[in-house]
C-alpha positions as CSV (number, residue, x, y, z in Angstrom):
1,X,-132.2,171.9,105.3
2,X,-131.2,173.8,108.4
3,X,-133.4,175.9,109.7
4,X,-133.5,179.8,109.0
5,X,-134.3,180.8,112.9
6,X,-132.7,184.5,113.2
7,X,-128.8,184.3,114.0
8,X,-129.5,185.6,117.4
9,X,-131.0,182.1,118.2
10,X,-128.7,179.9,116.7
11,X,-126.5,178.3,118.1
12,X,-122.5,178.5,117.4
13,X,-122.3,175.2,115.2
14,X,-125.6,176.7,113.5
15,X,-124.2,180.1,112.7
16,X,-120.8,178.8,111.3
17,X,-123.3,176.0,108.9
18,X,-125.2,179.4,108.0
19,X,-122.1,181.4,107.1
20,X,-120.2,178.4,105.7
21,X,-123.4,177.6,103.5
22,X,-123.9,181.1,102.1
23,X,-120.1,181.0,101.3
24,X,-119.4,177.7,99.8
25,X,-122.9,178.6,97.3
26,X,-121.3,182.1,96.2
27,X,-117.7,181.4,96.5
28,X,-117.2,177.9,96.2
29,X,-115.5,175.4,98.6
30,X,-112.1,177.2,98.1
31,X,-113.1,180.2,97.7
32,X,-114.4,179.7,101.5
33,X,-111.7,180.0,103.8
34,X,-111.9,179.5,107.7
35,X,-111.0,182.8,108.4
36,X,-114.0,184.1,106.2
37,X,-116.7,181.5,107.2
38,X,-115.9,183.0,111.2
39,X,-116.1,186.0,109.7
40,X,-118.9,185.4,108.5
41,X,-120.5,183.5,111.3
42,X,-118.9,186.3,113.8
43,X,-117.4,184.3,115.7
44,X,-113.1,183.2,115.7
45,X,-111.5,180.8,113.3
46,X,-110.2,179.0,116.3
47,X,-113.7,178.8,117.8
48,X,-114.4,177.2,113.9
49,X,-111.5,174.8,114.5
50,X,-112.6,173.3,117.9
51,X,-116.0,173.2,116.6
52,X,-115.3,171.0,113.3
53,X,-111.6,170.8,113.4
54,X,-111.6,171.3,109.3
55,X,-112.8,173.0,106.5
56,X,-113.8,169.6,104.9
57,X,-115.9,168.2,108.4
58,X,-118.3,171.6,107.9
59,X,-118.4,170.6,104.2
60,X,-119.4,167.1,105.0
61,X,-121.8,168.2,107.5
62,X,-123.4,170.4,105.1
63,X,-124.1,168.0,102.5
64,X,-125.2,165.4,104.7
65,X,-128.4,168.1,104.8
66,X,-129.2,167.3,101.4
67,X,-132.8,165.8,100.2
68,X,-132.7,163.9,97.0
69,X,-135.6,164.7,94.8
70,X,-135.8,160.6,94.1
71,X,-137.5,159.1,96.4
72,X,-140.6,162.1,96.3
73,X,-140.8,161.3,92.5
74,X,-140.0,157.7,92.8
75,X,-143.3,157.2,95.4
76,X,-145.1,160.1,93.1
77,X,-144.4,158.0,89.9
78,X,-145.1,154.2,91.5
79,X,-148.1,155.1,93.3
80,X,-149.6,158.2,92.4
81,X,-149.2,158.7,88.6
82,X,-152.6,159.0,86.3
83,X,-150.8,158.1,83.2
84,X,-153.1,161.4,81.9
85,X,-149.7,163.2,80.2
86,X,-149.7,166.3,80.8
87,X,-151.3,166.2,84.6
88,X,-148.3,164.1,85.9
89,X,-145.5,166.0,83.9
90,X,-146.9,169.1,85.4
91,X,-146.7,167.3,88.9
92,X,-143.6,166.1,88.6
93,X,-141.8,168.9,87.4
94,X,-143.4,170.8,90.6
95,X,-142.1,168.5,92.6
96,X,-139.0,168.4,90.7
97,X,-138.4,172.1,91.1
98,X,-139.5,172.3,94.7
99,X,-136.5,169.9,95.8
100,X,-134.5,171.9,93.7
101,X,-135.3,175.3,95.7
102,X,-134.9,173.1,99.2
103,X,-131.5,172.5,98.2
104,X,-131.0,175.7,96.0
105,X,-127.4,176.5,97.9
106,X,-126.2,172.9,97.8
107,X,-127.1,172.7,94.0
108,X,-125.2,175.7,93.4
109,X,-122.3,174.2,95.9
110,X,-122.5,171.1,93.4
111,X,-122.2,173.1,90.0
112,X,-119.0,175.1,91.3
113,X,-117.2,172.5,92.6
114,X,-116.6,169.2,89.9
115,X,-114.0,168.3,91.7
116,X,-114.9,168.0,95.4
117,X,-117.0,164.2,96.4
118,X,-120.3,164.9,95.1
119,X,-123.1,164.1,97.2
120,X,-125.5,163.2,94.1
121,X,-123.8,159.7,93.4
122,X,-123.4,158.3,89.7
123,X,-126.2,155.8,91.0
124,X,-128.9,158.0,92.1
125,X,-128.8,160.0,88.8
126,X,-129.0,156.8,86.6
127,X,-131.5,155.3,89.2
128,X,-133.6,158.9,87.9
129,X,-132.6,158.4,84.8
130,X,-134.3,154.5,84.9
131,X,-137.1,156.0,87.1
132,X,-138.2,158.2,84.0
133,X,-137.4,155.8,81.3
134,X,-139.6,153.4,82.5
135,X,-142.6,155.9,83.0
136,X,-142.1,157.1,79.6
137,X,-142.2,153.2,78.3
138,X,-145.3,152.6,80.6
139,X,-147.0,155.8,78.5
140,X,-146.0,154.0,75.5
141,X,-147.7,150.3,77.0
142,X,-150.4,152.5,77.4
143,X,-150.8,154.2,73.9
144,X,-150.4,157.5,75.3
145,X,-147.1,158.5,73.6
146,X,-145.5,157.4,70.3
147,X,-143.6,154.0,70.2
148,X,-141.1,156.2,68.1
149,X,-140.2,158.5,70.9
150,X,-137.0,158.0,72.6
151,X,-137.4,157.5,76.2
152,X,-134.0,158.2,77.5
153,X,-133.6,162.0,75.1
154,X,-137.1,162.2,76.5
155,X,-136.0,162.2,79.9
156,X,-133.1,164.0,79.8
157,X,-135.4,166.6,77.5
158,X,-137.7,166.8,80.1
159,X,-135.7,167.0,83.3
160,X,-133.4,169.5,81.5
161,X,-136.0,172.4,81.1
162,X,-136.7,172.4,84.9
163,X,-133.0,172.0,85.8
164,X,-132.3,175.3,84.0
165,X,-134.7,177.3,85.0
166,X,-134.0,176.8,88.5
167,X,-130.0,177.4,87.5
168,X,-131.2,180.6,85.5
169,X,-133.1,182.0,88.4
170,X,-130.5,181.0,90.8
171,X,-127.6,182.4,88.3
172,X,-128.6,184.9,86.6
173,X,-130.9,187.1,88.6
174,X,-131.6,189.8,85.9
175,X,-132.6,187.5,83.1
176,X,-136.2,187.7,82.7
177,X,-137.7,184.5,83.5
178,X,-141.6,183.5,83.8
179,X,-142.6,182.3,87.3
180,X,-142.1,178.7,87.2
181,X,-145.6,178.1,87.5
182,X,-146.5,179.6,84.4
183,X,-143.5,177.8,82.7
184,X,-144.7,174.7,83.5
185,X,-148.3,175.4,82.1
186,X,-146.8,176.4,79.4
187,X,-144.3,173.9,78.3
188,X,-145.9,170.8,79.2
189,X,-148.3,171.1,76.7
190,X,-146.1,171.8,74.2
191,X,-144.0,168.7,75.1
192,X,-146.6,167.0,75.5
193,X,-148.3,167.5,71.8
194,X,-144.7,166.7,70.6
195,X,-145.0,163.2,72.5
196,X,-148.9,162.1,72.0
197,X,-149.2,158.9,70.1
């Protein structure tokens, strides 16, 4: 993610990512226009245009700032899981949560705008989806969770309840949510007794 240094130190391209950023996350990518991202960024559209030319190149450039959450759960899951239940959910769901809050003004980019390129591809979300599926069976190899328990609705339970708490907190500011740390100790277990062969 870029860095946050204080705008007096960053450089032109940096303060028009900054103000193009915080636009595209509140207003979406057309709700940002040139003339408001140099507003924004205090500098002129034109010295926006002969930095990136369009609207679309700051866009890309942003995006291409993103860290998927895969490949920390993927290495978590292949070489550091316990296969003790509720001690990895809770780690993973950390670590789930924490990428989501390094890319909290992407995500929110992502949820306004269904009709601009995503940058979370079709195959990294099944290659999650197959990532959890396949822990969940392993649990079942291992007689830790029921063989009745569906490992896909597991997964998609499970990576749900941190999704929306970080889109509640990041939505709706007033709506009284636990701190996520709580949360977690909390609804693990209950998933977890739900799931236990």
């Amino acid at each position: 993610m870029m860095s946050l240094k204080d705008n007096k130190q960053l450089t032109t391209k940096e303060k028009i990512l900054k103000a193009s950023l915080k636009l595209f996350s509140e207003n979406g990518y057309k709700g940002a226009t040139l003339k408001k991202i140099a507003l924004e960024a205090g500098v002129t559209e034109m010295t926006v245009f002969r930095i990136f030319e369009t609207k679309e190149k700051i866009y890309e450039e942003i995006m291409g700032t993103f860290k998927s959450s895969l490949p920390i759960l993927r290495s978590y899951i292949e070489k550091e899981a316990t296969f003790v239940l509720e001690e990895d959910l809770k780690e993973i769901s950390k670590l789930f949560y924490n990428q989501l809050l390094d890319n909290a003004q992407i995500m929110m980019i992502i949820f306004k705008e269904k009709d601009i390129k995503s940058i979370i591809s079709d195959k990294s979300l099944l290659e999650m989806r197959y990532l959890f599926e396949n822990y969940f069976d392993k649990l079942k190899e291992k007689g830790k969770i029921r063989e009745d328990v569906n490992s896909e609705i597991l997964t998609f339970s499970f990576l749900s309840s941190t999704l929306g708490s970080f889109l509640t907190r990041q939505r709706f500011f007033d709506f009284p949510v636990p701190p996520q740390d709580e949360l977690i100790e909390a609804m693990v277990p209950i998933l977890a007794r739900g799931i236990k062969s």
